[in-house]
C-alpha positions in Angstrom: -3.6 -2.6 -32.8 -3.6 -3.3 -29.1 -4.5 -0.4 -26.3 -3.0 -0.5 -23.0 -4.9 0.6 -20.0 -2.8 -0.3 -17.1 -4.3 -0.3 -12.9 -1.5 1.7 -11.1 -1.2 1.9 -7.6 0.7 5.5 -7.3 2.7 7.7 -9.3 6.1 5.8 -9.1 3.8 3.4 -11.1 2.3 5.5 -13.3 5.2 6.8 -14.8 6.7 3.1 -15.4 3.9 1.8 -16.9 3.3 4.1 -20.6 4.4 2.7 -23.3 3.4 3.5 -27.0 0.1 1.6 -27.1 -1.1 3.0 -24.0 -4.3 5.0 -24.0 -5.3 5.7 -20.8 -4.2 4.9 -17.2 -6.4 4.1 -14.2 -5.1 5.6 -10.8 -6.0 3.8 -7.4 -4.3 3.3 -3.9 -4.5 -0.1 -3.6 -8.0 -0.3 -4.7 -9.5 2.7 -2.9 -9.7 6.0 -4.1 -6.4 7.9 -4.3 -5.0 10.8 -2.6 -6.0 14.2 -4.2 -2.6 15.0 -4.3 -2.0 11.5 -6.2 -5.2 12.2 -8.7 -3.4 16.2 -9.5 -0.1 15.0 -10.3 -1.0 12.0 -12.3 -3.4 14.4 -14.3 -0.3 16.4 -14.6 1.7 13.6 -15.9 -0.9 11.8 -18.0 -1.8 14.9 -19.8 1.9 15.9 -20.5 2.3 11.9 -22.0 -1.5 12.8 -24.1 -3.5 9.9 -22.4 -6.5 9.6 -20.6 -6.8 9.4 -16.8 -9.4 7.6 -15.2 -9.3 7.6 -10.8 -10.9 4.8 -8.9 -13.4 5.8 -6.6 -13.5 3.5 -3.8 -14.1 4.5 -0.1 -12.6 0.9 0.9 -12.4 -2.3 0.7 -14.7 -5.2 1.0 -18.6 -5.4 -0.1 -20.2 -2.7 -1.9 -23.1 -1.9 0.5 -21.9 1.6 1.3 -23.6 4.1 4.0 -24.8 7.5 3.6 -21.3 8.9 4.7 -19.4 6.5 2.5 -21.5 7.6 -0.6 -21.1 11.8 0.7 -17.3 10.4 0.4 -17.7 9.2 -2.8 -19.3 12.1 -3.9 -16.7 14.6 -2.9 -13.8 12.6 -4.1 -15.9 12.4 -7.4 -15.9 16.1 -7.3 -12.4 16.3 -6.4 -11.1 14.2 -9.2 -12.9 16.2 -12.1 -11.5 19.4 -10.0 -8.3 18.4 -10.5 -8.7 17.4 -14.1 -8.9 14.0 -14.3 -10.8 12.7 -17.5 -12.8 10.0 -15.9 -13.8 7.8 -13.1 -14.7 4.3 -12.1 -16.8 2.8 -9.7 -16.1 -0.9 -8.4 -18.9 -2.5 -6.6 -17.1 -4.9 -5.3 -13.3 -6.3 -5.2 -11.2 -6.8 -8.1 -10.2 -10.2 -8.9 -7.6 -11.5 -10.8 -8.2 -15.3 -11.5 
């Protein structure tokens, strides 16, 4: 059997982008870490369809050599995102490619 985890970009997204095999859907805003308001109603949503949501956590774009206000950024969005009942996070160090 095949699992689905799809990279959306919003919540328009995230509601096109279930189907039966999916398992779990990863939230961003165009590779950064998305709104709170974003990460609460696509915990809503996921958790109404039974999957797994994971949120991006991703102060910007570009390299991964992030300051000490970037990382206290991080860290509340971190705490954000399980406060708002997301299931899990991830951490890029640097951009994603597609090839």
């Amino acid at each position: 059997m095949k699992f689905i985890e799809p990279l959306v970009n919003n919540y328009r997204q995230l509601t096109k982008a279930i189907n039966d095999q999916t398992t779990r859907v990863t939230v961003a805003a165009d590779g950064t870490t998305p709104s709170k308001g974003t990460i609460a109603e696509a915990t809503l949503y996921a958790h109404e369809h039974e999957l797994s949501l994971a949120i991006l956590i991703r102060p910007r774009m570009g390299d991964a050599s992030y300051s000490d206000p970037e990382l206290k950024i991080m860290e509340a969005d971190i705490l954000a995102a399980q406060q708002l009942g997301a299931d899990a996070i991830i951490v890029l160090p640097s951009p994603l490619t597609i090839n």
